[in-house]
Structures are given as C-alpha cells and as structure tokens.
C-alpha positions in Angstrom: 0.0 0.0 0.0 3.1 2.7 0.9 4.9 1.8 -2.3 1.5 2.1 -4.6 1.0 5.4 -2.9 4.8 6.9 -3.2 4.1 5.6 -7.1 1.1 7.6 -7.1 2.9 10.6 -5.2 5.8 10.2 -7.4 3.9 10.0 -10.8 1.6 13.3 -9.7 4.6 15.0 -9.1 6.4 13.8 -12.1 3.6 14.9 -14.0 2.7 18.4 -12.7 6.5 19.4 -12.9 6.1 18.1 -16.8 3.0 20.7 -17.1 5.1 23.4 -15.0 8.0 23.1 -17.6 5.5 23.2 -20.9 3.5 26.2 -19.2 6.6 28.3 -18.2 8.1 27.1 -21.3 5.1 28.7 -23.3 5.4 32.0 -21.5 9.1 32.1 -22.3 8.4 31.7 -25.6 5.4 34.7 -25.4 8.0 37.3 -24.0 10.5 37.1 -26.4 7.8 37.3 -28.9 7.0 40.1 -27.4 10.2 41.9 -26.5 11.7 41.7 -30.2 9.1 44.3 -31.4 9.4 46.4 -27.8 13.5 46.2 -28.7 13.2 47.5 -31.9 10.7 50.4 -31.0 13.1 51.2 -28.3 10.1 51.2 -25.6 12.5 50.5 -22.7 9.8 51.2 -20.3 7.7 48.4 -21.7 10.0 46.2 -21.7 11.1 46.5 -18.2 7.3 45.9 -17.4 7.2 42.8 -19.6 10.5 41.4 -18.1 9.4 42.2 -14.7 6.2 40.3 -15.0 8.3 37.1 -16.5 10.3 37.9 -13.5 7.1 37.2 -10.9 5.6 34.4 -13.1 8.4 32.5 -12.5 9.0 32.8 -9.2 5.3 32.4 -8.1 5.8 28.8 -10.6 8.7 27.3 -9.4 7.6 28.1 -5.6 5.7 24.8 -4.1 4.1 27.1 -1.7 1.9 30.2 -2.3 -1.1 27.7 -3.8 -3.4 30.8 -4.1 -1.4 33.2 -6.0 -0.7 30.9 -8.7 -4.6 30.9 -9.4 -4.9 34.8 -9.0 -2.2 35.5 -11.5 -3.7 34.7 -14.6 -6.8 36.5 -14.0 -4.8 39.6 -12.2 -2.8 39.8 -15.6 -5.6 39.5 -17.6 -7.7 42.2 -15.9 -4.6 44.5 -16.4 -3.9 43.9 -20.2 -7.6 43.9 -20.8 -9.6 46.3 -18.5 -7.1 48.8 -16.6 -4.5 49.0 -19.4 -6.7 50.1 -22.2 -9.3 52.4 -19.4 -5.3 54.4 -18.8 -4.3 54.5 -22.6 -8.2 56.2 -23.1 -7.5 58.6 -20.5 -4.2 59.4 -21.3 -5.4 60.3 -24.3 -8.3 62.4 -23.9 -5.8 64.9 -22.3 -4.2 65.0 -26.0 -5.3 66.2 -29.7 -4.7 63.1 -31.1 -6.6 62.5 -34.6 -6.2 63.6 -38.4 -3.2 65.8 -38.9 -2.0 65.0 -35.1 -0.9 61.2 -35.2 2.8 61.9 -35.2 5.5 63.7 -33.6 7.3 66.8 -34.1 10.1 65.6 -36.1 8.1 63.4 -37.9 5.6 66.2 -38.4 8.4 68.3 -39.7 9.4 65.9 -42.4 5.8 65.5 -43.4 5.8 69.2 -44.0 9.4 69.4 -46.1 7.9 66.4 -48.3 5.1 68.9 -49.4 7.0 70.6 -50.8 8.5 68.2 -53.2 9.4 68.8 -56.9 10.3 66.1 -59.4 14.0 66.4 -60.2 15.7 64.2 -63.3 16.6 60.8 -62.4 14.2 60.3 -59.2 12.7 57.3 -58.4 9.1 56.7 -60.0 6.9 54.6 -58.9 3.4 52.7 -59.9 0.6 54.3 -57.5 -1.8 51.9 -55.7 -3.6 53.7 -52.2 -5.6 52.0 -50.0 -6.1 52.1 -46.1 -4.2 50.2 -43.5 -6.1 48.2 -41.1 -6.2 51.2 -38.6 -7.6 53.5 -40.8 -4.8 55.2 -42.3 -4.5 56.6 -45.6 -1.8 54.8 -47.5 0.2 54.9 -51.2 1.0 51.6 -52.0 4.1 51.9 -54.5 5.8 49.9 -57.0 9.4 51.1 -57.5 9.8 51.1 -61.7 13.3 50.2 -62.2 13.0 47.1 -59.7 9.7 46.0 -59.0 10.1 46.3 -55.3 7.0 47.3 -53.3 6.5 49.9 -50.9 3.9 51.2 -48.4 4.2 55.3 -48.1 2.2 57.4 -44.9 2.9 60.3 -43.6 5.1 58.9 -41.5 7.3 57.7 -43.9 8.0 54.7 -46.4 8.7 51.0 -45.4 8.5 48.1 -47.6 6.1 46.0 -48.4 7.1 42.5 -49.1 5.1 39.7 -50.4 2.4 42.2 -52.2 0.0 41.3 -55.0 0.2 42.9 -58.3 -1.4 42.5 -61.9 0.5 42.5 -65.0 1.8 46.1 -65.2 3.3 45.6 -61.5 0.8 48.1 -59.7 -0.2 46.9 -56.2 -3.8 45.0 -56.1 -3.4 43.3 -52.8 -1.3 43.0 -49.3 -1.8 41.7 -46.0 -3.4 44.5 -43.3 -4.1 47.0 -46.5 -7.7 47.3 -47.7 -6.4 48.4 -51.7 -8.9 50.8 -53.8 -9.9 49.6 -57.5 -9.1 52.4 -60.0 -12.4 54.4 -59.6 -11.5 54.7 -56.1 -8.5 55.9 -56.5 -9.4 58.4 -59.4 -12.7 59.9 -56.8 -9.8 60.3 -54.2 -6.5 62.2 -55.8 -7.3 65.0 -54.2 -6.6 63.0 -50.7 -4.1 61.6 -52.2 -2.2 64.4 -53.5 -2.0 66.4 -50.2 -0.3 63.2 -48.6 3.2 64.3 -48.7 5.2 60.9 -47.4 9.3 61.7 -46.0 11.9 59.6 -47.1 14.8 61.8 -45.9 15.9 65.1 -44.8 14.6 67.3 -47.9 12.9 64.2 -49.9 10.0 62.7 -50.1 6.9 61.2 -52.7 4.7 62.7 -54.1 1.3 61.7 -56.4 1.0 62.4 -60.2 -2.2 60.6 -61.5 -1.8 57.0 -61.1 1.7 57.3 -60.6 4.2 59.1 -57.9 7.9 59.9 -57.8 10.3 61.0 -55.4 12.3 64.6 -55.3 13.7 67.4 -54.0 11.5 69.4 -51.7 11.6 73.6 -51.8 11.1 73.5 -47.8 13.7 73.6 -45.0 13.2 73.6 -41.3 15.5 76.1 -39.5 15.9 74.6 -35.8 17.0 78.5 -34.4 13.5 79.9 -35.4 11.8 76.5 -35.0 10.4 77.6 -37.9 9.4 76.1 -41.9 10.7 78.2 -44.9 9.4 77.3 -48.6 12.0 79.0 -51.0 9.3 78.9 -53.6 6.8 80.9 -52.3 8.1 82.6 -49.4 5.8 81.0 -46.8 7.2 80.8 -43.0 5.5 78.4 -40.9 6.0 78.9 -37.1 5.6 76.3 -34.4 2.9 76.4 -32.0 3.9 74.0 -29.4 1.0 74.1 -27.3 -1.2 73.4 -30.1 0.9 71.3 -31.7 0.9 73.0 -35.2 3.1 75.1 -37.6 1.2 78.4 -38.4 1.3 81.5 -40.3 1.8 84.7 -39.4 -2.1 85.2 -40.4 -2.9 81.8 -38.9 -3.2 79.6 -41.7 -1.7 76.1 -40.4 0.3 73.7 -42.1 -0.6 70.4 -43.5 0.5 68.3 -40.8 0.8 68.8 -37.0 1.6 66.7 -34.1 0.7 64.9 -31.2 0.6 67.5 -27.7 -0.9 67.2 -24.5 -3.4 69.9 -24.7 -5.0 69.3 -20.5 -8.4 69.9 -19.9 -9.6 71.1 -23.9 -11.2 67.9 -24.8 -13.6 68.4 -21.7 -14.1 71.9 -21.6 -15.1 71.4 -25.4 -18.0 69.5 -24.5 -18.9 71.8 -21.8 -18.2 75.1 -23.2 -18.4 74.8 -26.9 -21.9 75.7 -27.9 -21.9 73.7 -31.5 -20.9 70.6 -29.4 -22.7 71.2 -25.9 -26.0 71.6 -27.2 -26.0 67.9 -29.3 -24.1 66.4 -26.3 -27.0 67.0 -24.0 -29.4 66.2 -26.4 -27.7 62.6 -27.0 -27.3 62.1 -23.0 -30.7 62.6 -22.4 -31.7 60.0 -25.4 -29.1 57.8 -24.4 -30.7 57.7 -20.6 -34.3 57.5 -22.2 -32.9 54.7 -24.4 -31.1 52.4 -21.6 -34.5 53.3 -18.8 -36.9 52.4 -22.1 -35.2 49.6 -22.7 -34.8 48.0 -18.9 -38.6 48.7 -18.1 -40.2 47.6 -21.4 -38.0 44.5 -21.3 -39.0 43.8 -17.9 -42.4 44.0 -18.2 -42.5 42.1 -21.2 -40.3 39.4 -19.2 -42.1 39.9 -16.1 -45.6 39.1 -17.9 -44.6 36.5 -19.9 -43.1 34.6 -17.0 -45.8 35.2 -14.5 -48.3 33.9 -17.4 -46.7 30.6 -17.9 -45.7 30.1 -13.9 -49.1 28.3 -13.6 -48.8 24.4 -12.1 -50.1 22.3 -14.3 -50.7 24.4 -17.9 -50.3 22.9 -21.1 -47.9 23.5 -23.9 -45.6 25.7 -21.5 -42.5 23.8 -23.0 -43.5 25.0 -26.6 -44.4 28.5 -25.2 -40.9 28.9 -23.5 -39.3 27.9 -26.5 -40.7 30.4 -28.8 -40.2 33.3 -26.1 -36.9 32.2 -25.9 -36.3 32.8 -29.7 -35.5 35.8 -30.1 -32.8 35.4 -27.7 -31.3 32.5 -29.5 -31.2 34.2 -32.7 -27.6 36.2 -33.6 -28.3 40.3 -32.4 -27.1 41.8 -35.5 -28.7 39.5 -38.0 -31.9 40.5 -36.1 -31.2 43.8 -36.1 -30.9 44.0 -39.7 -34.5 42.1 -40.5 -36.5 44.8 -38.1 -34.0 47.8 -40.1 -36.1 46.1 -43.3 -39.4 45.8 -41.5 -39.5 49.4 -40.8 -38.6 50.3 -44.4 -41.0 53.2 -45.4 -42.0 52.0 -48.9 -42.0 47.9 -48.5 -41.5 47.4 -45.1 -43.8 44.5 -43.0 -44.3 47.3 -40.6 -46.4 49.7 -42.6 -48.0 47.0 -45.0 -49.6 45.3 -42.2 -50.2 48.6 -40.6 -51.6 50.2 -43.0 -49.2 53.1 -42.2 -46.9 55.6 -44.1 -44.9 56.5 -41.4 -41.2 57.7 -42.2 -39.2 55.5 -39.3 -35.8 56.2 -40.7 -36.5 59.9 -41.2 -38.5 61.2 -38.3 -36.1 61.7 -35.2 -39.1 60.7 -33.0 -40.3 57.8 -35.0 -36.8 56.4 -35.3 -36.4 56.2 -31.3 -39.7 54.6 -31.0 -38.7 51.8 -33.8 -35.0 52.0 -31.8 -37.2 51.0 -28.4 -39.3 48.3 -30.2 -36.5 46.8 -32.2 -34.4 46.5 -28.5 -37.7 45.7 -26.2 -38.0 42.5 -29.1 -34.2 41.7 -28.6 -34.0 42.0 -24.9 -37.3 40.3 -23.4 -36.4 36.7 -23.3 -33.8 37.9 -21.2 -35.9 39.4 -18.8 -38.4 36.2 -19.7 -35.7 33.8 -18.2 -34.7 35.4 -15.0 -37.9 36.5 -14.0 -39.5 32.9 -14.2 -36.5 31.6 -12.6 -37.1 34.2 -9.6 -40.9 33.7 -9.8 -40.2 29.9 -9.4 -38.1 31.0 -6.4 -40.4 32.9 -4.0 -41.4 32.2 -0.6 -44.7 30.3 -1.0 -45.7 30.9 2.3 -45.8 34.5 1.7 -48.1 34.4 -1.1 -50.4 32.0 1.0 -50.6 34.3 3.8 -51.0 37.4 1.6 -54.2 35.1 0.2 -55.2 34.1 3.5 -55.6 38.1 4.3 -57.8 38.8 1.3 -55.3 40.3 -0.8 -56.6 40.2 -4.5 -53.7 39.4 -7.1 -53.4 42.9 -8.1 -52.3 44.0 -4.4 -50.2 40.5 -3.9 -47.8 41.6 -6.6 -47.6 45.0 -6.1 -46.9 44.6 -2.1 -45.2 41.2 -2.0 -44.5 39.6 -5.4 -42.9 42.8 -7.3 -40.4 43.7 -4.5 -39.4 40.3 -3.9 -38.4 39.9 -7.1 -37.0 43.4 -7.2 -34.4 42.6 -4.4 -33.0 39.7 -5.9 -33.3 41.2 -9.9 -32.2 44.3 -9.4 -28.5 44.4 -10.1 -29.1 42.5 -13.3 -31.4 45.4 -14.3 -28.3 47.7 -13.1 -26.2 45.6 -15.5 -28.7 45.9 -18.2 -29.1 49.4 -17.9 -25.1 49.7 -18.2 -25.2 47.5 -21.1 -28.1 49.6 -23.3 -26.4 52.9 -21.9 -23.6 51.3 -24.3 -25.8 49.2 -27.0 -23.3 50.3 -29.6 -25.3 47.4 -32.0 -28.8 48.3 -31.8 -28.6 51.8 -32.6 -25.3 52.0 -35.6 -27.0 48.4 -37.3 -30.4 49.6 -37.4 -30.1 53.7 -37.7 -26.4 54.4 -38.3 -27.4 57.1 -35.3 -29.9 59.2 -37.8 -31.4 61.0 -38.9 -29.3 63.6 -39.5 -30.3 67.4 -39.4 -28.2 69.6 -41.5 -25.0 70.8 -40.3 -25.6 68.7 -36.8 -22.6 66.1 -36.3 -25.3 64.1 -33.9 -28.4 62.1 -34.9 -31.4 61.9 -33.6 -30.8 57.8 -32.3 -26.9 58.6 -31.8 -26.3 57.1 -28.2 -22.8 58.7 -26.5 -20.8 55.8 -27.6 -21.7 56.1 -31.3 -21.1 59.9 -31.0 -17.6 58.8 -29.7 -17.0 56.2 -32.6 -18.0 58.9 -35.3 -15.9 61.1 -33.6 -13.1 58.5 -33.6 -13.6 56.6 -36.9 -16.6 57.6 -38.7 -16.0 61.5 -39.9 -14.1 63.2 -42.3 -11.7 64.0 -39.5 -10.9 61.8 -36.9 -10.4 63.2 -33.4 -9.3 60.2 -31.1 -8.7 62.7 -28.3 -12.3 64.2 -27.9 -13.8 60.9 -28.7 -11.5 59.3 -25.8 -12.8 62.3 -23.6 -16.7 61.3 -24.3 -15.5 57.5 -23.1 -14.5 59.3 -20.3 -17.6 60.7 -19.5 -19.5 57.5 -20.0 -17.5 55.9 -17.9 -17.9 58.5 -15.5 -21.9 58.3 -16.0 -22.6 54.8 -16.0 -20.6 54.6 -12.9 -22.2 57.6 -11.2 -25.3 55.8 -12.0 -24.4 52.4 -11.0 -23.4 53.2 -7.9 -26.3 55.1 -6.8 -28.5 52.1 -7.4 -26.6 50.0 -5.8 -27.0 52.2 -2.8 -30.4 51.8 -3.1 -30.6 48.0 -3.5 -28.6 47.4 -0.4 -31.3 49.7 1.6 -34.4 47.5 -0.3 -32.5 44.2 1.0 -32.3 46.0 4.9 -36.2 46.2 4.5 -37.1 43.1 3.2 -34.3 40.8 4.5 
C-alpha cells in the first residue's frame, strides 16, 4: 500500500513538474515574442514591465508554496492587459489632440511638412501608385518602384517596404496583407486625398502623387531649428511652431498640413462643456441615451415579467413549446436581427407599414426612429428578462403568497406589495447591468439607424447614443479626433458609474427592508 502510494505521489509530481515546464516554457516563448518588437521600437519602459512580469511568473511557478497566488495571476494579468491598461491608454489620451493631422511627432511632423513641398528632379525614383487604407484606418500609397519591381507602403510617416504584395501585370499593387487596396475608380474619386499626402523619405525628400503614378524629389522647404520655424524657398511661406497646439502656423494663422501629437489638459472636456456647437448635441444625445437604456430595462422587464408570470401556472399545457418560442429571439444572432426589423420598418416595403396600413417615415422622423429604436431592442431583450424572471418567480417564498391570500389580498395588491419587490431585491443588479449594457448598446442603434437622422449641419443624430457619438468622432467622420472621442468615453464611464453606484446604494437599503 506505501509503495503504490509513493508511485502515485511520485507519478503526480512527475507529471505536474512536466505541465510546469511546458506552461513556463510557453510563457518564455510569449516574452520574447514580445520583447523583439518592444526592442526595436526602443520602448525601454515596456519592456522592463514585460520582463518584470516574467520575473514574478516565474518565481510564483517554481515556488511549491503560495497555492493561491498561482490561481490569482492569470486572471490579475488579464484584468490588467484587458480592462485597466486600455481604461489608462483612453484617459491618457483624452488629455491629447490626437486625430487627423495630429498622429505623429514633431520631427516626424516636420518631415511631413518638407515632403510637401517636393518637386520632381531628373533621375528620381518613379513609382506605380496603388492607395488603399491600413487596417487602422490610415490613408496609405501603395508603391511599385519602376526600375525594380520592389513594393512599398508610403504614410505620412514615412516609407517601409512591403514584401510579399499582389500585383497585376503592369506591377501596380492590387493586394497585401493589413491594407484594404482601392480599385481604380476609387483611387481616381480620391486624388485630391491623395495628393495632399506628402510621405518623408529623408531630410529634404519625399513622394509625391501624379495621377496614377508618384515619384520621389527634391522638396523647396527647409526647417530652421533656431527659429523652430518652416521656410518654402518657392513661395516665401514661413510656418511657425505652436507647441501648445501642436501645429506650424502663419503669421495670419493659416496652419500647415501636418501637425503633431501634444498634450493639450483639460480642452477635450471643456469642449463638451463650453463649446456651444458641441454642448447643445451632447445634451441632447445624453438625455436619449438615458431615455434609451430606462426604455429599454422597463419595457424588457415588463414584457419578461408578464410572460413569466403567465406561464408560472402548475399544471398548464404546452408551456414547454411557449418557453421555446419566447426564448427565440434570444437565440437568434443580435445583429442579424437587427438587420431584418432595419427592413421591417422600411418606409416604402416594409412588413411594418404594410400590415399597418401606415406611411410612417421611421428612418426619417427623429421621433419615430427612437420609438422603432425602443421596439426593435424591447423584441431583442425580453427573453432575457423572460428567463430570470420565471426563474425568480419559481423562487419565492410560497408561504408568503399563502398568507397574503389568506388576508384577502386580491392578485393585483399580492404583486404590487409582495410579489414585485421580492423579485426586485434579488433582480435588481441585473437590471443595473442591463441598464449599463443599453447605456452602451453600440449594436442596436449603428446596425439599425447608423445614429440618424441627420439634421443639416448637426454632427449628432437623432438615435446617436454617446458611444456612437464617440465612434463617429473616432472613426466615422471626415476628421478623426481620437482625443475628444476618448474624452466622451471618459464621460461614460464616469456616467454609467455615477449611476451604478447610486443604485446599488439603493438596492442594499431594499434588502435591509425586506431581509
């Protein structure tokens, strides 16, 4: 019996140091993944990070002790990378005026600036033009160098190459990995984008478009580091630095094509604030978006709440079948369902108005386009509600109920003294949760509205919630501002928190009166 058990002790050991190895094996093999990329960005900082938290895997791993640590860690690490790391880069950079024309730094802004100003000279490289986007959004040349097929990926902040690229017969660029590539209509609706990208390739070069092609010269710009200041030779133009806005200017203002990335405080909030073209839509989307997540939690509720107190009946028929069906919805994929009721609500052939006999504009009427926005979510979120409700109902105190009877209390007064807050007590942080969820119910709104309509001139729609406000801001406009939209995530955050935390308050009180 001792020797089958020092087997067993010795096998379990054998085996979990085998998974120790492999595990710590895996993570070596993850950090120096990792670190060749933080090496050659020279982000020392990072890289002490990373090493330091090698550093603590390993000696929490190779300890025999300290059981419970060793099941914290992953999820501790996790939470960081995922939750607190990102929540720190969006704040950082709502105190910035990162966005279109602000992505880079001042050197690299500089040679952005001296590459405008680029004139063919005899014997410069030429090169086939392809443009497309990378898969962050940014506007890109792709290149084919004439004289040796070689292919090449030009921004603004300069030109790396692009191995491995697609091309047709002539050699121009028609596909590469991370690049979205524009057919030739594209490209030809576009030049004028693509002719104010200047892209650097050394101190007083750079590439510049011509039609479908681009080639690489001489620019007429200098920058002179003892006036901090940008000269063009050909037309006499001196740009000035503004380091607290982050531009070069003018002496009448006029700035130049690229600036770069400052830390500009408090701006991004006081925009929202004090700005009157951006205050006044702000409110108006907060107060929708608070409408939109309340709506949404009560008429999901009650439709959950009914449904499950009409099929919590001992011995009905068919409730199997009727469960199934109310679960449906709820089995069905969001955006896929959010699509069919965007075609439903169609003005001129939509199920809506045909079986309605209606002609109501759902897609153009601000009000008529939150009501469908209500509907469409009440449909999406009830078997939700549905579920936890019956489970709760199922739940209850019988005795309760039997003595409420027993006092002549009709149904109506049962439920509204005993049943409802009950049910409150124990349902009430998932209606928190679900209120924090619709708050931020990016889907609903951007699959079936886009945020519209749209009133002229207005930069917010009349179904915009704040986090689709933030992604237009972000990704969706002309102009990106990542900066004023991280500033609005701020504020959500801020919000939905605020919010949060006051009902909380208010459930613990309900459980004091009812425990």
């Amino acid at each position: 019996m001792l020797d089958q058990r020092s087997q067993s002790a010795g096998s379990g050991t054998a085996t979990g140091m085998i998974i120790k190895i492999a595990v710590l094996a895996v993570v070596t093999a993850l950090a120096v993944w990792a670190a060749l990329p933080l090496i050659r960005a020279e982000a020392w900082w990072a890289l002490a990070v990373e090493a330091a938290v090698v550093a603590i895997v390993f000696h929490l791993y190779l300890q025999r002790r300290k059981i419970p640590p060793k099941y914290l860690l992953p999820g501790t690490l996790l939470l960081i990378a995922f939750q607190i790391i990102p929540v720190i880069m969006t704040i950082g950079t709502s105190f910035s005026n990162y966005g279109d024309g602000h992505r880079v730094g001042k050197d690299q802004a500089i040679e952005a600036i001296v590459a405008a100003g680029v004139q063919q000279t005899p014997g410069g490289t030429t090169y086939l033009l392809a443009a497309g986007e990378s898969a962050s959004g940014e506007l890109t040349l792709l290149l084919t160098d004439t004289s040796d097929g070689s292919t090449w990926a030009g921004t603004e902040e300069g030109l790396t190459e692009l191995p491995g690229a697609e091309t047709d017969e002539t050699g121009r660029i028609t596909g590469a990995e991370d690049y979205s590539v524009w057919d030739l209509a594209e490209l030809n609706e576009r030049q004028d984008e693509l002719t104010a990208l200047a892209v650097p390739t050394g101190e007083n070069t750079g590439i510049r478009v011509q039609g479908l092609s681009a080639f690489e010269g001489a620019s007429t710009r200098s920058y002179d580091e003892s006036c901090d200041c940008i000269t063009d030779s050909a037309t006499g133009t001196v740009w000035h630095a503004d380091d607290e806005a982050g531009v070069f200017l003018t002496e009448d203002g006029q700035e130049a094509l690229v600036g770069w990335r400052v830390n500009i405080g408090l701006d991004n909030y006081a925009r929202v604030l004090t700005d009157p073209d951006i205050r006044g839509p702000f409110l108006g989307v907060f107060v929708w978006n608070l409408v939109f997540a309340a709506g949404s939690v009560l008429l999901t509720f009650a439709v959950g709440l009914g449904s499950a107190m009409a099929l919590n009946r001992p011995g009905m028929r068919g409730t199997k079948a009727y469960r199934a069906v109310l679960i449906l919805p709820y089995a069905m994929p969001a955006f896929a369902m959010i699509l069919v009721w965007a075609q439903m609500f169609n003005r001129d052939f939509g199920l809506v108005n045909d079986l309605l006999g209606l002609d109501v504009n759902w897609f153009g009427d601000a009000w008529a386009a939150r009501a469908m926005a209500l509907l469409t979510n009440t449909w999406l979120g009830f078997p939700y509600m549905f579920l936890i409700s019956l489970g709760a109902l199922q739940a209850l105190p019988a005795d309760s109920l039997e003595a409420a009877k027993i006092d002549g209390a009709g149904g109506v007064t049962a439920f509204r003294k005993i049943t409802l807050p009950l049910l409150l007590v124990a349902l009430t942080p998932l209606l928190i949760s679900s209120f924090a969820f619709n708050f931020n119910n990016f889907n609903a709104i951007e699959l079936l509205t886009g945020g519209g309509p749209f009133r002229a001139g207005d930069d917010a729609g009349g179904t915009d919630l704040l986090i689709t406000y933030a992604f237009r801001q972000a990704f969706g406009s002309a102009s990106s501002d990542y900066g004023f939209a991280s500033a609005i995530s701020v504020f959500i955050f801020i919000i939905v928190a605020t919010i949060s935390a006051v009902m909380f308050r208010s459930t613990r009180k309900q459980e004091d009166v009812y425990s």
